[in-house]
FIVOSE-60636 format. One line per 2 residues: number of its first residue (from 1); for each residue x, y, z of C-alpha. Coordinates in nm, 2 decimals. Last residue first. Layout:
residues N
NUM = X,Y,Z | ...
END
This chain:
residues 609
609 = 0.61,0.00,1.69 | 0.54,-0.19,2.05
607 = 0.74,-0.48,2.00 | 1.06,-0.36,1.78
605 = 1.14,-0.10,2.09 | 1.41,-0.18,2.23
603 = 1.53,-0.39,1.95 | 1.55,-0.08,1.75
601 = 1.73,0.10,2.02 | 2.02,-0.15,2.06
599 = 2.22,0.17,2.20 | 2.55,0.10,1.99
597 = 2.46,-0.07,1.69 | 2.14,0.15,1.64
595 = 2.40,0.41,1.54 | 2.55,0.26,1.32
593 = 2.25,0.15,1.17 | 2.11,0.50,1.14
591 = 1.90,0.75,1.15 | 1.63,0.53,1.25
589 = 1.25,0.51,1.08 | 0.95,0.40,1.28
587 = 0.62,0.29,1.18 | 0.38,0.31,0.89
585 = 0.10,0.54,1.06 | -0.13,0.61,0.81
583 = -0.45,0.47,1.00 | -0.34,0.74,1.30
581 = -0.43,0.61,1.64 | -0.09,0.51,1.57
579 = 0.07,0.87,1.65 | -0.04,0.88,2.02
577 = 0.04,0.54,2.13 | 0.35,0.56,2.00
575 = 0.48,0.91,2.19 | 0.37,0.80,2.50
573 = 0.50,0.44,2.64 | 0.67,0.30,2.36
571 = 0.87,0.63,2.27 | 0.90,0.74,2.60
569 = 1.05,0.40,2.72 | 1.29,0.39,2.45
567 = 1.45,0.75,2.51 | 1.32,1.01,2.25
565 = 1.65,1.18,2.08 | 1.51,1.51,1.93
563 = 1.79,1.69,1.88 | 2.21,1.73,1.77
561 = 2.13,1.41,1.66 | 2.33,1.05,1.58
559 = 2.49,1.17,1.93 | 2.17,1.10,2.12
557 = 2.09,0.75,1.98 | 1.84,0.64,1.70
555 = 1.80,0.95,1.57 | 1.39,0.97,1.46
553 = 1.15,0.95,1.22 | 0.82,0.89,1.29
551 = 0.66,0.73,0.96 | 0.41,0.78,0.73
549 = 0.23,0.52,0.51 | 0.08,0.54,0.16
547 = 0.13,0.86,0.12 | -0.12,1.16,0.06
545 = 0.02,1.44,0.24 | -0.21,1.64,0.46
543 = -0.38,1.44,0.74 | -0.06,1.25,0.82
541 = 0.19,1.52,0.80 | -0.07,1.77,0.98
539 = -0.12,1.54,1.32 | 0.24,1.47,1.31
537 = 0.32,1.81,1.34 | 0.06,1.88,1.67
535 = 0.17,1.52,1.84 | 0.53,1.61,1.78
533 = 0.49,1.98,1.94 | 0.24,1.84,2.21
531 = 0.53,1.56,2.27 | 0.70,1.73,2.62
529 = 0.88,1.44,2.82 | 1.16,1.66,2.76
527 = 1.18,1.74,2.42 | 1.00,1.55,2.14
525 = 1.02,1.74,1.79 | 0.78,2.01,1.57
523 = 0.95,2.35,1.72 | 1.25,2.19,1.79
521 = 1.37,2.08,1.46 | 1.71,1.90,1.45
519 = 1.46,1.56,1.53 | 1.13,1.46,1.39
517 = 1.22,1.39,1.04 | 0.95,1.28,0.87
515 = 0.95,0.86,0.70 | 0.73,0.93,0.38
513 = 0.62,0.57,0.27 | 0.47,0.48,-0.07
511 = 0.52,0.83,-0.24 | 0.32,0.91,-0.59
509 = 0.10,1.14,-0.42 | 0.20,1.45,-0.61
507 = 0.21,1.68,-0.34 | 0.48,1.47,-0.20
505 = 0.71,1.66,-0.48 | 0.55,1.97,-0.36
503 = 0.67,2.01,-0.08 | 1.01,1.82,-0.12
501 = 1.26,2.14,-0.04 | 1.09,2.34,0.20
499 = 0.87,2.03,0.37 | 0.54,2.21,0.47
497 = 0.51,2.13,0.72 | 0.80,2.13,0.97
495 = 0.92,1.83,1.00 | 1.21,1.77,0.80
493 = 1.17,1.58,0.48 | 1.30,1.23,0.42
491 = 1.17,1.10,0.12 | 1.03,0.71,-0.06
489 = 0.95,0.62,-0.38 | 0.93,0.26,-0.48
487 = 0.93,0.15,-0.84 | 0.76,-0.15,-0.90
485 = 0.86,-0.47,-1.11 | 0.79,-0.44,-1.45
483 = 0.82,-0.13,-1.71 | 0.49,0.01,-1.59
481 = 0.69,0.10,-1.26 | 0.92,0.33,-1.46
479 = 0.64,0.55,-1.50 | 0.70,0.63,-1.08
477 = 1.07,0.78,-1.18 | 0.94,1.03,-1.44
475 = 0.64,1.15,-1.16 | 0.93,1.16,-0.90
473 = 1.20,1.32,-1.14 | 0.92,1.61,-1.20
471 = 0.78,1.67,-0.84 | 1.16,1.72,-0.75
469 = 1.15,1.99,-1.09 | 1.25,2.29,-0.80
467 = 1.25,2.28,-0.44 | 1.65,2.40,-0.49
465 = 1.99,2.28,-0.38 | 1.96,2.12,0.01
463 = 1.78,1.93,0.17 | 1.68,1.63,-0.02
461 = 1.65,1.30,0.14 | 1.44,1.18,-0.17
459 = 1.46,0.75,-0.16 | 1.46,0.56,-0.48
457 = 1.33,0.19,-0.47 | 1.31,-0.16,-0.47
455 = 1.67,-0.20,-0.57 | 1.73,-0.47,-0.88
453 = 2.09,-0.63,-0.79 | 2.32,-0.59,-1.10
451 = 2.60,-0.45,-0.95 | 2.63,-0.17,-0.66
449 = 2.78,0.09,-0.95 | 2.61,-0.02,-1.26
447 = 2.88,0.06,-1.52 | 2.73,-0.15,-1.83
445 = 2.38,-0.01,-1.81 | 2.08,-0.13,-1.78
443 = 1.72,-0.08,-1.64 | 1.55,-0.24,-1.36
441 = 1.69,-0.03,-1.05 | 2.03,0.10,-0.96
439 = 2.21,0.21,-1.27 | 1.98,0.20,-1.57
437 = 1.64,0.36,-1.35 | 1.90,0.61,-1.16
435 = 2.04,0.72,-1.50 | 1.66,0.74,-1.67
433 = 1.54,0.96,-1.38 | 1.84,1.22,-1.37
431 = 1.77,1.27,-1.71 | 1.36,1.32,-1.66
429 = 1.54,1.59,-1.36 | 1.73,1.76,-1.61
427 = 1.48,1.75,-1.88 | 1.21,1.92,-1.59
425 = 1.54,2.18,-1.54 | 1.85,2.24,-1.35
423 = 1.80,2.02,-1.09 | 2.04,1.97,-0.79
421 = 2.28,1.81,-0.63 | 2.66,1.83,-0.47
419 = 2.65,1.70,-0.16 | 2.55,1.75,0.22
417 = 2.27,1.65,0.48 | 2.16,1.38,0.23
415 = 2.07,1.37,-0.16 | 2.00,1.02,-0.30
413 = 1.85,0.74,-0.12 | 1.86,0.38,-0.27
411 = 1.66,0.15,-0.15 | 1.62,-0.18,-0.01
409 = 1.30,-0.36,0.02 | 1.35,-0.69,0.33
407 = 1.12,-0.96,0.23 | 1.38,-1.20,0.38
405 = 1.56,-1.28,-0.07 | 1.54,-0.90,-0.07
403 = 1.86,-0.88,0.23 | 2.03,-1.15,0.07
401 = 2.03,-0.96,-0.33 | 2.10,-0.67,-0.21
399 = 2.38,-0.86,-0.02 | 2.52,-1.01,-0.34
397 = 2.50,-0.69,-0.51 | 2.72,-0.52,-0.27
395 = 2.99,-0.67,-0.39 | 2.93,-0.43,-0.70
393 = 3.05,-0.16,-0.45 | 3.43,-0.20,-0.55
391 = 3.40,-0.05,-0.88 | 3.72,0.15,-0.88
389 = 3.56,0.49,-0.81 | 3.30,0.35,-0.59
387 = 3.51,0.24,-0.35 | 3.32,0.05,-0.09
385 = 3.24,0.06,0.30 | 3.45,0.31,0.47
383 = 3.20,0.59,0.35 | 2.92,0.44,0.11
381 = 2.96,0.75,-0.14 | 2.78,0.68,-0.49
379 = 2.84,0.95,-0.73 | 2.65,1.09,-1.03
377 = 2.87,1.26,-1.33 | 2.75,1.65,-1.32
375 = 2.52,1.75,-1.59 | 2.32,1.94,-1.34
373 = 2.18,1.67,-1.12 | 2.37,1.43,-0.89
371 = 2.59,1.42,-0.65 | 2.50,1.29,-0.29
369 = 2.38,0.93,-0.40 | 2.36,0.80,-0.05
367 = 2.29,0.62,0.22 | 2.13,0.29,0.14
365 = 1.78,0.24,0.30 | 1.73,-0.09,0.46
363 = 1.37,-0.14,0.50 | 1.18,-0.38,0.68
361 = 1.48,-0.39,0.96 | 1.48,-0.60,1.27
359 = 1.57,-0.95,1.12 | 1.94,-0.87,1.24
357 = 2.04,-1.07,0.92 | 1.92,-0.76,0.73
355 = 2.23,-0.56,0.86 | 2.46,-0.82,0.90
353 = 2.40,-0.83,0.49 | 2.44,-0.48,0.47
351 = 2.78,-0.50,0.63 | 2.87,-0.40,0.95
349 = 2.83,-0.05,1.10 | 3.19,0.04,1.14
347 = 3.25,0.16,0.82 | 2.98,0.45,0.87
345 = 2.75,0.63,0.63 | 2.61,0.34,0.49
343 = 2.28,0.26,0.66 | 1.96,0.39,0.69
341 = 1.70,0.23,0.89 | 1.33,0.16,0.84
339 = 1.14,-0.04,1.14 | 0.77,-0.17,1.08
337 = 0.44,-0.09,1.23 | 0.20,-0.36,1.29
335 = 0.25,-0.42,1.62 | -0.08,-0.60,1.68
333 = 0.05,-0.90,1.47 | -0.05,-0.99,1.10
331 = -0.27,-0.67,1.10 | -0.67,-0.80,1.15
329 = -0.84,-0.70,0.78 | -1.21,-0.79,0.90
327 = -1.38,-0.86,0.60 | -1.80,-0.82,0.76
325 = -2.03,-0.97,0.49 | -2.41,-0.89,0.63
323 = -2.73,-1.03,0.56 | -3.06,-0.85,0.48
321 = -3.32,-1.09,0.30 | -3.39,-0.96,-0.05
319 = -3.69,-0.83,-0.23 | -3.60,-0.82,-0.56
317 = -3.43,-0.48,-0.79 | -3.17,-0.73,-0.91
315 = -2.86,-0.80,-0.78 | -2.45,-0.76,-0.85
313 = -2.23,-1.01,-0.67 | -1.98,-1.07,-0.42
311 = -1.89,-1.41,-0.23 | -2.17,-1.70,-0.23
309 = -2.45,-1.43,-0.30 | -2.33,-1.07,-0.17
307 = -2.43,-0.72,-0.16 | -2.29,-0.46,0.03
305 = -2.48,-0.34,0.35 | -2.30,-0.09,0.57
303 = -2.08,-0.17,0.89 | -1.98,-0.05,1.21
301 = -1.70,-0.06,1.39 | -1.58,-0.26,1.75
299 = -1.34,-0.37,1.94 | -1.17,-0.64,1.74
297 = -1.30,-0.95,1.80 | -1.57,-0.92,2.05
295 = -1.67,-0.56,1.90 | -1.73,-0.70,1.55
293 = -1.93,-0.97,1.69 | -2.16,-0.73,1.88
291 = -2.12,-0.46,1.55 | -2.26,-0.75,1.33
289 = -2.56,-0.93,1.50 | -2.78,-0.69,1.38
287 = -2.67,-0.77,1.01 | -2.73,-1.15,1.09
285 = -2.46,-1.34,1.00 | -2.20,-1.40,0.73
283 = -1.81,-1.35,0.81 | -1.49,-1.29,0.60
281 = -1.18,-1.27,0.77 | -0.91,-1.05,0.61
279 = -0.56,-1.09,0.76 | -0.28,-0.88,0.73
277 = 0.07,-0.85,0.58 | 0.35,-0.61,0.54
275 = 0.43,-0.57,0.91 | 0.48,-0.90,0.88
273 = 0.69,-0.95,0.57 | 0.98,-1.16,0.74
271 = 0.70,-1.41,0.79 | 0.68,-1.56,1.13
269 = 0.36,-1.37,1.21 | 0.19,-1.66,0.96
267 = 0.30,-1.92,1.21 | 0.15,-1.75,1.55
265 = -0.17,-1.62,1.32 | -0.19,-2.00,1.25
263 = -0.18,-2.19,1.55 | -0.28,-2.00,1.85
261 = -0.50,-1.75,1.73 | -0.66,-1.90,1.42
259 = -0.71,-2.26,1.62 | -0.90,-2.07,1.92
257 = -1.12,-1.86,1.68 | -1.20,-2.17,1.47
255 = -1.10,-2.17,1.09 | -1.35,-2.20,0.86
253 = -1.18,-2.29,0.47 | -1.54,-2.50,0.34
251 = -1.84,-2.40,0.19 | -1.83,-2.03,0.29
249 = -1.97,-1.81,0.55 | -2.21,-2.08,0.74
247 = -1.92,-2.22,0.89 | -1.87,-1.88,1.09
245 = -1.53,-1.61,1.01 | -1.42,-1.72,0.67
243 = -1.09,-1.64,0.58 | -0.88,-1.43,0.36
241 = -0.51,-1.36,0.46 | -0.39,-1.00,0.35
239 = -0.11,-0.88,0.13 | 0.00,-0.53,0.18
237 = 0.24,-0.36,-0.07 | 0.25,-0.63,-0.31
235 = 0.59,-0.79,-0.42 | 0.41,-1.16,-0.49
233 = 0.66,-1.44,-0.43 | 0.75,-1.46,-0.10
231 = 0.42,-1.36,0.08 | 0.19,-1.55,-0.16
229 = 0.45,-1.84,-0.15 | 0.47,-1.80,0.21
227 = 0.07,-1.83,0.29 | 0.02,-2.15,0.06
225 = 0.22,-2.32,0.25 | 0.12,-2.23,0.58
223 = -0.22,-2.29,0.46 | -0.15,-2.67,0.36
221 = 0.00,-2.72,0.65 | -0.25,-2.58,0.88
219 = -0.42,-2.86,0.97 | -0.69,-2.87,1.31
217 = -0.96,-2.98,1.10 | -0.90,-2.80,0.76
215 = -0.71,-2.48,0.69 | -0.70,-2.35,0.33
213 = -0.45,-2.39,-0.02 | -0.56,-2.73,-0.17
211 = -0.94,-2.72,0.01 | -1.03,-2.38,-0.19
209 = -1.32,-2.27,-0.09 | -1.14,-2.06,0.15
207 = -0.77,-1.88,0.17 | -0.91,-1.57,-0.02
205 = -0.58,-1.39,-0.10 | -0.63,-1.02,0.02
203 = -0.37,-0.79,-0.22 | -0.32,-0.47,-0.17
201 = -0.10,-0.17,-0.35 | -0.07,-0.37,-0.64
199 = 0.19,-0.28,-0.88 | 0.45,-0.61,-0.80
197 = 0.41,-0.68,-1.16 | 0.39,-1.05,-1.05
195 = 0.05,-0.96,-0.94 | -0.07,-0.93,-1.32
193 = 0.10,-1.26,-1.40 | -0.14,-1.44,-1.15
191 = -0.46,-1.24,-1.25 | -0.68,-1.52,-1.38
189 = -0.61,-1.81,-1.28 | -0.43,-1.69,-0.95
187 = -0.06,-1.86,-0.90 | -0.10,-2.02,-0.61
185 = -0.44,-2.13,-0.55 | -0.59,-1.89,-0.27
183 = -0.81,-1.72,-0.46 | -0.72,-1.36,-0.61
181 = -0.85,-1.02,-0.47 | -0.67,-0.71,-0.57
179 = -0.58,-0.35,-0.57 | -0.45,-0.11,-0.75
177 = -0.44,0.28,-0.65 | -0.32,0.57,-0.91
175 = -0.12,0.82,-0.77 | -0.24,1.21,-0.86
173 = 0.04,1.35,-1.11 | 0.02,1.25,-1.41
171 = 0.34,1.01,-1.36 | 0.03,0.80,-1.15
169 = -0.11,0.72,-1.51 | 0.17,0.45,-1.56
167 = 0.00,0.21,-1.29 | -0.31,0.19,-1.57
165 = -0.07,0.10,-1.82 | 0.09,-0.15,-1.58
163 = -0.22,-0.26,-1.47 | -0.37,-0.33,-1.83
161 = -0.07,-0.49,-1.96 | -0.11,-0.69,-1.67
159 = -0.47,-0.78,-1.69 | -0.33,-0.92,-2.05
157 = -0.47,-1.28,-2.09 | -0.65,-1.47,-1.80
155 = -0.94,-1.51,-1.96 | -1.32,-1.47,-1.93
153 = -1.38,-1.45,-1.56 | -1.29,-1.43,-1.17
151 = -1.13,-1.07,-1.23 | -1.20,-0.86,-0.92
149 = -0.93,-0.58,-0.98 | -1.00,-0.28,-0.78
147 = -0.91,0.08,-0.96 | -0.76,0.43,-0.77
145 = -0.80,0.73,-0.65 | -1.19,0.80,-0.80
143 = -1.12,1.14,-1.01 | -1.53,1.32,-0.94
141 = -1.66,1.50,-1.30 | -1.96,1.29,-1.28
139 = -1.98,0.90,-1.21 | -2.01,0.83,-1.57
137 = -1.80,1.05,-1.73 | -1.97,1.08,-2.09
135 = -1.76,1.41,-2.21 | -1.44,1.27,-2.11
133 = -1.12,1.38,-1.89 | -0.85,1.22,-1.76
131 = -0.75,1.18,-1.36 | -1.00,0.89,-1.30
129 = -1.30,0.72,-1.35 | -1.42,0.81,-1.74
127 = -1.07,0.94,-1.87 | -0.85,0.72,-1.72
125 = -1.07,0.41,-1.71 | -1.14,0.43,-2.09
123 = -0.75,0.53,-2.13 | -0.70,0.20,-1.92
121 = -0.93,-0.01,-2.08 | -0.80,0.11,-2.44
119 = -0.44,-0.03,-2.31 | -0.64,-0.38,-2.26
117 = -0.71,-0.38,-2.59 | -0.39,-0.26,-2.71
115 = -0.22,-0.61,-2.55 | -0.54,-0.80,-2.66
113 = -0.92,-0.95,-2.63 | -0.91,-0.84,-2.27
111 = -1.22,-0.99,-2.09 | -1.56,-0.86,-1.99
109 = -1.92,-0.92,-1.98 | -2.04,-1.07,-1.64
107 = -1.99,-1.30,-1.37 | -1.76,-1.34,-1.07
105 = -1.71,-0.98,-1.08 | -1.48,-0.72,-1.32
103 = -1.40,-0.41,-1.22 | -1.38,-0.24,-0.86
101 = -1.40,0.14,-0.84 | -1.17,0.30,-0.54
99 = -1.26,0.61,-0.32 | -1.03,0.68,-0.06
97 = -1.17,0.84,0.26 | -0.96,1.15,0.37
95 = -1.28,1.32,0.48 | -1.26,1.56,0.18
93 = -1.26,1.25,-0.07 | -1.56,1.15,0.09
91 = -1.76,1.48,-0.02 | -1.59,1.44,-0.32
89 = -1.77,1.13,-0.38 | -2.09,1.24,-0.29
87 = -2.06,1.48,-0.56 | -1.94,1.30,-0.85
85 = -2.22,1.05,-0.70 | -2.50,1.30,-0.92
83 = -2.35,1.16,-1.23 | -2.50,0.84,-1.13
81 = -2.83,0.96,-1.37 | -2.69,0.99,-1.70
79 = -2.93,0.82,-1.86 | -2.80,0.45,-1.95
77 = -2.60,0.49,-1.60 | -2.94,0.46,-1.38
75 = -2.91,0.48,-1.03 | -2.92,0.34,-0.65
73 = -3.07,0.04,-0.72 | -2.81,-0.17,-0.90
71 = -2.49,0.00,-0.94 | -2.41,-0.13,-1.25
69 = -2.13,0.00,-1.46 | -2.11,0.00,-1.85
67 = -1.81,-0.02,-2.11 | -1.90,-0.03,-2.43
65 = -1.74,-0.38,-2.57 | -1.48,-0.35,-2.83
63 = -1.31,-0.67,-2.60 | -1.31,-0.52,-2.32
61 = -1.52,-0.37,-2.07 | -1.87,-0.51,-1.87
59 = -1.92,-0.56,-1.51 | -1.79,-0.18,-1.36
57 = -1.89,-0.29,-0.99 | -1.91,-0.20,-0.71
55 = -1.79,0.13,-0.59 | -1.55,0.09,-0.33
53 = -1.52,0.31,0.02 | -1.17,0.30,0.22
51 = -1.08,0.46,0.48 | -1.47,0.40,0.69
49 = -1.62,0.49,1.00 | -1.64,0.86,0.94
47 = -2.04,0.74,0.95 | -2.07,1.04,0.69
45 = -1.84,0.80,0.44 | -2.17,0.60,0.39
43 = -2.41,0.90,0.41 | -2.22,1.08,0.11
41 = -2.22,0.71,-0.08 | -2.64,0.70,-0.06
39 = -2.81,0.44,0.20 | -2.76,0.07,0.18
37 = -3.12,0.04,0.02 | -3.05,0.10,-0.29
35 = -2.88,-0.21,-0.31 | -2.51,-0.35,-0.50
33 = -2.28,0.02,-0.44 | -2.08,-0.04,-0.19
31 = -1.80,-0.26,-0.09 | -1.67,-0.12,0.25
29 = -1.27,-0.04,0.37 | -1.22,0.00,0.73
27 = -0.90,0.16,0.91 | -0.82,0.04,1.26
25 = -0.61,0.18,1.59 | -0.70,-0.05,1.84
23 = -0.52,-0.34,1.82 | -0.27,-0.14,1.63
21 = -0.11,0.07,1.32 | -0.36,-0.11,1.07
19 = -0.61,-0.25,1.16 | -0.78,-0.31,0.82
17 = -1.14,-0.35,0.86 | -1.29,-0.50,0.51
15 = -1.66,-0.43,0.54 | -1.90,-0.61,0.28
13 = -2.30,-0.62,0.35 | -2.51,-0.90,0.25
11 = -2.81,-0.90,0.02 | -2.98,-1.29,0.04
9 = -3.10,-1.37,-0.33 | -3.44,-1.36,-0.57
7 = -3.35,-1.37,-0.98 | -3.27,-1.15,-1.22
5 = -2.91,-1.23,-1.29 | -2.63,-1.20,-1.04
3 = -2.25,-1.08,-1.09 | -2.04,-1.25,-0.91
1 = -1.74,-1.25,-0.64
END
């Protein structure tokens, strides 16, 4: 991806389609910002055909440098004059579009000359691009949701200092997106310790140009290889696989249609991580060939013009000849939904590593932390599993430990139908916080009750105490991120909307996957072939809290619910394809393993969610 000096080149168009929830079902992300003649940023998310809209680029930072973007022909920084996009990008905003700056290029002005350097970037960022404020905002008074790394430059020193502090700034209150796009070659030059932080929402690996790490003639070794130490090693949210979609796209990486669907996407869709990962192919040809193709493969969006030479670069005012850069973002498998399941609430359940062994689960959620809060001691209660009291759960850490090893994120939920928690105060809940950080995730403490296995996360299945200061232990709990690995936050509210104990807590937008309680509420649940209630609360839980993915919730027998129950062949043959026309839609989450055990209800329906 590069920066361009004054000199003639092609102008190609970038579109990443991510199809997310199914075959049919996709979201689109577009590069814009590199020709005056791709239209203004309000027409752009107008087309409603995009999730996704980044501003390209942000070429020179760092180093005591003053910070200045380019956006080529559409307006003139030096003067003040892309102040007027504060507008446009609100207007996307209001569509539900996500609006992301990318930094960096394949050539320009920028590197991180230090630790506090690269700190200074992220207050710049803050304040000029996102939640902070600054008299000189560039891009008007509009808070962009979240920063794109394309570093292919200077060195390779401190990009995670600068995502960490830049990840910190979601405790503010609105969540801060990262995003990436490394080479193939594993780790990245340049931002290979910053992935490691595991607080990148996406990553798409560009498996081309790059003969070590990319299909050639019929081979996929090499690929395959390359694909399961990205997927193994690097805890992003979604990782996608880049590739060339003609010959003419890049010098060498092509993969043929036939080869890509019956040899690779067959051996990628093996990961344990497949509803975590998608594929990205990138494409040059005519512009008005673009929707035809884009139909053929995956039925059709359209695109707008990004600019391009070789990968992505800034240009000139020249004439340019019009090409187009489609990145299709294909899911790893058309079900791209995943399965959550708590578990821990029953002796007869089997253990959590029978649990993961299944290969059915994504996330195994550990049931529960019911006293907390308050000055009260916190307790663990796994049922007929462990006894907390004498420290018999550290076994546990050994299956943690499994179960993380097949791309499986285990969490810790705290709360549940009945306990003893609540918080007192915003001290109480910063409290609560630092305990759950030193017992359960990457802090320390000498009296860690499931041992020291690292969870991925902290799940709010609060319904009871009070609404109050949950906003507060989620902001204090999503700054622990910065420290490291990330933080996961999680809930379980009921479905009516709002939720009457989280509300506002998911306000904040710091969750990564809300799984909603569609059962024990009849006015918003399934009942009797009857899904207009689920259809009408799904609709508002997807279109009004800002999480990364939302799931259906649901008992995974009749008895593990006094309501709700959907039989399998409902589920997969109305309720599913309803919801994951829905570019949020995350999947399905199962109250609970023991449950599951006895109706097999999560292998009924593993292929269709």
């Amino acid at each position: 991806m590069e920066l361009q000096s004054n000199r003639s080149l092609a102008l190609f168009s970038v579109v990443v389609l991510v199809l997310a929830a199914s075959c049919d079902a996709g979201g689109i992300a577009i590069y814009w910002g590199q020709n005056g003649g791709e239209g203004t940023l309000a027409e752009t998310c107008a087309t409603k055909n995009y999730d996704f809209v980044i501003i390209a680029f942000l070429p020179t930072f760092g180093n005591g440098q003053q910070p200045m973007i380019n956006l080529a022909g559409h307006c003139d920084p030096s003067v003040g004059e892309c102040t007027k996009l504060s507008t446009d990008i609100k207007s996307c905003q209001a569509e539900g579009i996500k609006v992301i700056l990318s930094i960096g290029g394949g050539a320009g002005s920028y590197y991180l000359a230090s630790a506090d350097d690269a700190r200074q970037v992220a207050t710049y960022l803050w304040n000029n691009f996102l939640g902070g404020r600054s008299a000189n905002r560039p891009l008007g008074d509009a808070v962009l949701d979240g920063i794109d790394f394309d570093i292919e430059g200077g060195t390779n020193l401190y990009w995670d200092v600068l995502a960490k502090s830049l990840s910190a700034y979601s405790s503010m209150g609105k969540k801060v997106y990262l995003t990436a796009a490394p080479q193939c070659p594993f780790p990245d030059a340049w931002i290979g310790n910053a992935l490691k932080t595991g607080l990148f929402d996406y990553v798409w690996v560009q498996f081309y140009n790059n003969p070590p790490c990319q299909y050639s003639s019929s081979d996929i070794s090499n690929l395959e290889a390359a694909w399961k130490q990205w997927t193994t090693d690097i805890p992003a949210t979604k990782i996608f696989l880049g590739l060339p979609a003609a010959p003419a796209a890049a010098g060498s990486g092509f993969i043929p249609a036939g080869d890509l669907t019956s040899q690779v996407l067959p051996s990628i869709k093996t990961s344990s991580k497949d509803n975590e990962n998608s594929v990205f192919v990138l494409s040059i040809f005519r512009a008005e060939a673009t929707v035809h193709f884009v139909e053929k493969l995956v039925f059709g969006r359209g695109t707008v013009n990004k600019q391009n030479q070789q990968e992505m670069e800034l240009q000139s005012n020249r004439p340019l000849a019009l090409f187009s850069i489609v990145i299709l973002v294909l899911a790893a498998s058309c079900d791209a939904g995943g399965i959550a399941i708590y578990w821990g609430q029953n002796g007869g359940e089997g253990t959590l590593e029978e649990t993961c062994a299944t290969k059915n689960y994504d996330f195994v959620i550990i049931a529960f932390l019911p006293t907390f809060g308050n000055g009260q001691q916190p307790m663990i209660n796994l049922a007929g599993h462990c006894d907390p009291s004498v420290g018999e759960c550290t076994k546990l850490s050994t299956d943690i430990k499994s179960c993380q090893a097949e791309g499986i994120k285990v969490m810790l939920s705290i709360g549940g139908g009945a306990g003893s928690y609540y918080l007192a105060s915003a001290d109480d809940a910063r409290q609560v916080a630092t305990y759950l950080w030193n017992n359960f995730l990457g802090g320390r403490s000498t009296n860690r009750p499931l041992g020291d296995a690292v969870l991925d996360g902290i799940d709010f299945d609060i319904e009871g105490g009070t609404n109050l200061y949950w906003d507060v232990l989620a902001k204090s709990l999503s700054a622990y991120s910065s420290m490291g690995k990330k933080v996961y936050l999680t809930a379980a509210p009921q479905c009516p909307f709002p939720d009457a104990w989280i509300g506002n807590a998911l306000k904040t937008g710091l969750f990564d996957y809300v799984w909603v309680q569609f059962y024990n509420n009849p006015p918003c649940q399934y009942s009797s072939s009857d899904i207009s209630n689920l259809e009408a609360a799904w609709k508002q839980w997807t279109a009004d809290i800002p999480a990364t993915k939302i799931f259906l919730g649901l008992p995974a027998a009749p008895a593990a619910a006094g309501s709700g129950f959907i039989p399998a062949g409902d589920l997969t043959s109305q309720v599913l394809p309803s919801i994951k026309t829905s570019s949020k839609y995350g999947g399905v989450m199962l109250w609970s393993k023991y449950y599951d055990d006895q109706t097999h209800y999560s292998s009924s329906i593993k292929s269709d969610v």
